[in-house]
N, C-alpha and C positions, 0 to 999 in steps of 0.2 A: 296802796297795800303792797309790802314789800316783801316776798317770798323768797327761799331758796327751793327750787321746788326738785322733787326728788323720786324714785320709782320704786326705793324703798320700804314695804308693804310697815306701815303701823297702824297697829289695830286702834279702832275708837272706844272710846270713854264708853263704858257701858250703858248709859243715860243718855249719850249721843244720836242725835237725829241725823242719817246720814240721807241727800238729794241724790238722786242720781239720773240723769237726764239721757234718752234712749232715741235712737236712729240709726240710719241704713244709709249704704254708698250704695251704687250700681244698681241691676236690676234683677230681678227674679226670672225673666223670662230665658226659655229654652230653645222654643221653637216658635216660628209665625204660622200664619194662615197658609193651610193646607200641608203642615206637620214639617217643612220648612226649617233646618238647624241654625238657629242665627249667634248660637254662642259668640262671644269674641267678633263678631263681625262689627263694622263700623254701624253706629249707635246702638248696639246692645255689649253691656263688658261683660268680660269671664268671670271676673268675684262678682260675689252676692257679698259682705260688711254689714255684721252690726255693731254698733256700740255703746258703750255707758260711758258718761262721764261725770264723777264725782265734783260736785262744787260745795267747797265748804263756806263760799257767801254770798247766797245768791241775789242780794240786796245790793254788797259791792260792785260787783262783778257786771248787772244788769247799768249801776249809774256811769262805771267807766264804759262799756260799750255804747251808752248813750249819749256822753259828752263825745267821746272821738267821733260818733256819727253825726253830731250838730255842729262841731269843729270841721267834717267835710265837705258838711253843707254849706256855708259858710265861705270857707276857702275858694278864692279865683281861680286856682288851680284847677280844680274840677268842676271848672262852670263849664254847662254844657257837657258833660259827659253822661250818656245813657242811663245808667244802672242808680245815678244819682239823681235822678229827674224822678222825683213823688210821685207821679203820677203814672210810672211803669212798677209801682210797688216794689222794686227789688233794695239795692243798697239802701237807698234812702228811708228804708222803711226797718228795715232788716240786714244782717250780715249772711253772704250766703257763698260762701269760697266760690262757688263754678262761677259766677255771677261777676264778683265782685273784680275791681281792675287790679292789675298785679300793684300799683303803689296802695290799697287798700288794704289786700292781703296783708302786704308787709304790715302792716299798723298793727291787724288784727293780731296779728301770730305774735309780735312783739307783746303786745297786752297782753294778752291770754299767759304768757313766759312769766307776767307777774304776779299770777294769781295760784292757790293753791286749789289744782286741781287732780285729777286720777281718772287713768282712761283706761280701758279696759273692751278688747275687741276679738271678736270671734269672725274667722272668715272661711268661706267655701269656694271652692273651685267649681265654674260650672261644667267643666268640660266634664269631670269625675263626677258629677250630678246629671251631666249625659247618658255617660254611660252607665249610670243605674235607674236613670230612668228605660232606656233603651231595653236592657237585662230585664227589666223587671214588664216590659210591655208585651217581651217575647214571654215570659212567664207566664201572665196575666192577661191576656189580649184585654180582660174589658179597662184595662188601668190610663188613665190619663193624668199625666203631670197636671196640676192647678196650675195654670196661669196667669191667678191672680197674685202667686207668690207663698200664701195663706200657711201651706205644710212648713216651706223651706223658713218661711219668719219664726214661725212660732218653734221651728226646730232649733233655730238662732236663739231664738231666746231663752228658750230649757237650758241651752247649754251656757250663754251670757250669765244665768240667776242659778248654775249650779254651782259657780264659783264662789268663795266666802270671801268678801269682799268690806268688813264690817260686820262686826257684833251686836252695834246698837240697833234702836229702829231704822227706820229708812222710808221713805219717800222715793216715789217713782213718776218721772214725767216725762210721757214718749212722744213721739211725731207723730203725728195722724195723718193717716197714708189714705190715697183719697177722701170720699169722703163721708164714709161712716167712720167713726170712732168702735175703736176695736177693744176698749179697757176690760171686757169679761175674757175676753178672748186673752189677752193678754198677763191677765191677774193669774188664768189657769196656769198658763205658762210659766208662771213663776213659780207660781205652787209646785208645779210638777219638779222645777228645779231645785226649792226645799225639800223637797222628799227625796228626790234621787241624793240630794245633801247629807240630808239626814241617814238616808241608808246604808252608803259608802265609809261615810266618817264619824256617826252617832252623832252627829252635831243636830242642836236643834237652834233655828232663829227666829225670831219675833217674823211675823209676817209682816208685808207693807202699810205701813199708816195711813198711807193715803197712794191710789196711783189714778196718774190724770192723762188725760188726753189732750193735746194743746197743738198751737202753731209757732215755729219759730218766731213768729214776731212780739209773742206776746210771753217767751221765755229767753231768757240772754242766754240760760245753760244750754238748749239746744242750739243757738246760733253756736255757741262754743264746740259741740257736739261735731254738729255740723264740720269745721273746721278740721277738728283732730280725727275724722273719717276722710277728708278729703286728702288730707299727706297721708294717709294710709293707702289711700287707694290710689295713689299718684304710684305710690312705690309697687303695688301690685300689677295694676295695669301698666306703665311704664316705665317700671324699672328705677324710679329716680328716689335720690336718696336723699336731698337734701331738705326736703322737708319731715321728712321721717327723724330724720338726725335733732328736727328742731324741736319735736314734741317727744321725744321718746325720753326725756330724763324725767318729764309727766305721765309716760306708759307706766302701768303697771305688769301688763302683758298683754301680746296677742296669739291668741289659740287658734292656731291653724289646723283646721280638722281635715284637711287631706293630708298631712303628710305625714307619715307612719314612722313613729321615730325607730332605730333601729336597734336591735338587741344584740349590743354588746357590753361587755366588762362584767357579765353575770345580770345584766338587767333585764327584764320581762319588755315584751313588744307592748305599749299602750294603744289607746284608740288613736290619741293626735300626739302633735308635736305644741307646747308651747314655750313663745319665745319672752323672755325678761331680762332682768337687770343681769344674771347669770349667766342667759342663756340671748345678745340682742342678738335682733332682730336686721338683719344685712344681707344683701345678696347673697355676698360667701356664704351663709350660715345656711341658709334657707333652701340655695342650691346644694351644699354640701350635705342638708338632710336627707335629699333626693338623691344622691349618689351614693352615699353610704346604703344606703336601704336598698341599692338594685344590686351591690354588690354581695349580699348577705343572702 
């Protein structure tokens, strides 16, 4: 399947069934046992990531990720290598970026370059989730941050399914994080996102068709998901740009909801800042929205 693939927003065919395949980088957590700030520290990151990603065949898409993984298994080259050993469930069963070996990665990213996909990611800072937790516990002594993450997903998500992203139906299939499946919990969140839609822009859209709850291994779009989160958060937690650079002509945008864009040329302060084909998404940019905004 040969694509030119693009981050230029075109709307689908009104009759169009659109997939869109949902997960998270990093971690929800704020603090440890006995109230303990572990932001940013080693094993807990600063962003909290979620995402959507658009697959327009998820038939294709699932048979090419499973020849390249029977083509690895296979290979002498990776005889003997961990992640590909069946029997530790990781690569060999599934693609999973942190996991997988960097000549793997490269495979996967390469593929993935040849399909028509659309990504789409909202991200939080947890330090500034700190300090509104903090503000808000002096407020409220009885207020405890969720630690299960539960507020800050489902606040991800309201804003993920606020955006229009497609006119036709649609299809929703997320990662299920531990291990109850959360699909009511999740549908709300969506709902709440058509409404706030609807109320902002009088737009109204078809609700989801269907939205499921599954495991990477038994969806290729989330294995894909998966990937186009992790050069996201490669570039947030440290700074590196070249896997960003690889998937971003498949971004459609990411909505950075800490950073306050700033009001000038006659333009009103919004709630975030988000980055697109217009507006990418690159140190300079990113830093430079932060500098503009303290000098205002």
């Amino acid at each position: 399947m040969s694509v030119v693939p693009t981050n230029t927003y075109v709307a689908n065919e009104p009759d169009a069934i659109t997939t869109w395949f949902v997960d998270e980088a990093g971690d929800p957590a704020l603090f440890a046992r006995g109230g303990k700030v572990v932001v940013a520290t080693e094993g807990c990151s600063r962003f909290f990531i979620e995402g959507k990603l658009e697959c327009r065949d998820v038939d294709v898409l699932a048979a090419d990720l499973n020849r390249l993984r029977s083509e690895l298994l296979a290979d002498a080259y990776f005889k003997g290598v961990p992640s590909l050993d069946p029997t530790r469930q990781r690569t060999a069963v599934n693609f999973h970026a942190k996991d997988d070996p960097t000549e793997v990665r490269f495979l996967v990213f390469k593929l993935l370059a040849q399909h028509e996909l659309r990504f789409v990611a909202v991200v939080r800072d947890k330090l500034k989730l700190l300090d509104y937790a903090t503000q808000r516990r002096r407020i409220e002594p009885g207020y405890r941050y969720d630690a299960n993450g539960h507020e800050l997903y489902d606040e991800l998500t309201r804003r993920l399914f606020s955006r229009l992203h497609g006119y036709g139906e649609h299809r929703v299939v997320f990662a299920q994080r531990g291990h109850k499946p959360r699909t009511r919990a999740f549908m709300d969140a969506i709902a709440h996102g058509d409404q706030a839609l609807e109320a902002a822009m009088g737009l109204k859209r078809p609700k989801p068709t269907e939205v499921i709850c599954g495991f990477p291994r038994d969806h290729a779009g989330l294995q894909a998901a998966d990937y186009f989160l992790w050069a996201l958060q490669r570039f947030y937690e440290r700074g590196e740009v070249r896997f960003l650079d690889f998937i971003w002509p498949q971004t459609l945008e990411v909505i950075d909801m800490d950073l306050m864009p700033p009001k000038r040329r006659g333009r009103d302060r919004g709630e975030f800042v988000i980055f697109n084909k217009e507006h990418p998404l690159t140190l300079e940019s990113r830093a430079g929205v932060g500098k503009m905004d303290r000098e205002i």
